[in-house]
Structure formats: structure tokens, C-alpha cells
C-alpha positions, 0 to 999 in steps of 0.5 A, spaced: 887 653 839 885 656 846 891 653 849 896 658 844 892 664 845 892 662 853 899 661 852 900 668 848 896 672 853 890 672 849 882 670 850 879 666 844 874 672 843 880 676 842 884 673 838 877 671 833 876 679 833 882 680 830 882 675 826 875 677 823 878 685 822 882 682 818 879 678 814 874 684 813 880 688 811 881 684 804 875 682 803 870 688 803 870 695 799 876 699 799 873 706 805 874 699 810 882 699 809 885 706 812 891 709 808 892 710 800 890 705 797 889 702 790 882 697 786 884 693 781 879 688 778 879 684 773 872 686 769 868 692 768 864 696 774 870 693 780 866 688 779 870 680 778 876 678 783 879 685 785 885 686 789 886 692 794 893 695 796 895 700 800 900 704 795 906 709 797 911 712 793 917 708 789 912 702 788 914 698 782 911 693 779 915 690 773 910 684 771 903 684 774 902 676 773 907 675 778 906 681 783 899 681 783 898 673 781 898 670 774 890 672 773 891 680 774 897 679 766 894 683 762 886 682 765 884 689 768 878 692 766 876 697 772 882 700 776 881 706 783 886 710 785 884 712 792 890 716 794 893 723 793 899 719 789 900 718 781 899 711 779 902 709 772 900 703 768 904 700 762 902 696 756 907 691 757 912 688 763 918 693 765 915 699 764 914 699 756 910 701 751 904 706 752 902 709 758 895 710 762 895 715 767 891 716 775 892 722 776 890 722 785 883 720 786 880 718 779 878 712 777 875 708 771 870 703 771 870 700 763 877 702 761 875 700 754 871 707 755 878 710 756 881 709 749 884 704 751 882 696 751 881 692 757 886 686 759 892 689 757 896 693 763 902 689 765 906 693 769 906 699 773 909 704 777 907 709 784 909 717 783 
């Protein structure tokens, strides 16, 4: 390994910096990731595996299971959206059935506590 990052101009310390940056990006809590951004967990409380995204306009997600992985179909039950865009959830894939609103900066950690049932988003799109 140090003979490619020798070969690419880099130090061995510097390129385990980066790559300790990055790991650090995807793993710790959302204030780490720089820009808008999205939480998605699969249990109540951001608790459970959860996926943070930066998020922009024009994003649209048709089925969570294969954009997100098959574990996030119809398994979320706490969401984020920490950005100044609206994100909307469906019910079902292709942006069917009913819709659950995130307006910018708001969150809910027990979608059950919302009206709505946890486990049951399948799609989404970013306004």
C-alpha cells in the first residue's frame, strides 16, 4: 500500500487521514456531513441501521428497496430532514398511495406518533 500511494504522490499518513474522513462522513451523526441532508432509520428514536444522504432537488426514489437497499422497503420509523427542501414520502413504490410531508427542518422520531404506521414508506421524491 505504500508503494501506491508512493507511486500517486501521496504519504501513508495522508492518505489514512482521508480515508479515516471519510469513513467518519458515513458513519457518525448527521451535523458531520456538510450540506443538506436526510436520516432515515429503520426503528424509532434514529435508532437502528440508518442512512444519511445528501439530498437536492429533483431526487426521486420510485422504490426504497432497491435505492436505498431491500432492508430500508417498507421499514422506516424515524426520519430527518435537515435541509431547507421539502421531502415527500409514499406509501407505495412509484409515488402511490398516500403521502407524508417534510417540510425543511422537521423530523419525526416514532412515525407511529404521526398517524401514520411505522414500516410503510416505499418511495419518495425531493421538492
Amino acid at each position: 500500500m505504500k508503494k501506491i500511494a508512493m507511486l500517486l504522490g501521496l504519504s501513508v499518513s495522508a492518505f489514512a487521514l482521508s480515508v479515516s474522513a471519510a469513513a467518519a462522513d458515513s458513519v457518525d451523526a448527521p451535523s458531520v456531513t456538510a450540506g443538506p441532508e436526510m436520516t432515515i432509520c429503520q426503528d424509532a428514536n434514529f435508532s437502528g441501521s440508518c442512512q444519511w444522504h445528501q439530498i437536492v432537488t429533483g431526487i426521486k426514489w420510485r422504490d426504497l428497496g432497491y435505492d436505498l437497499g431491500p432492508g430500508f422497503q417498507d421499514s422506516i420509523s424515524s426520519i430527518r430532514n435537515n435541509s431547507n427542501l421539502k421531502v415527500t414520502f409514499y406509501e407505495h413504490s412509484n409515488f402511490a398511495g398516500r403521502a407524508l410531508v417534510f417540510p425543511a427542518y422537521t423530523q419525526h422520531s416514532d412515525l407511529s406518533q404521526t398517524g401514520w404506521a411505522n414500516d410503510v414508506l416505499s418511495s419518495l421524491r425531493v421538492d
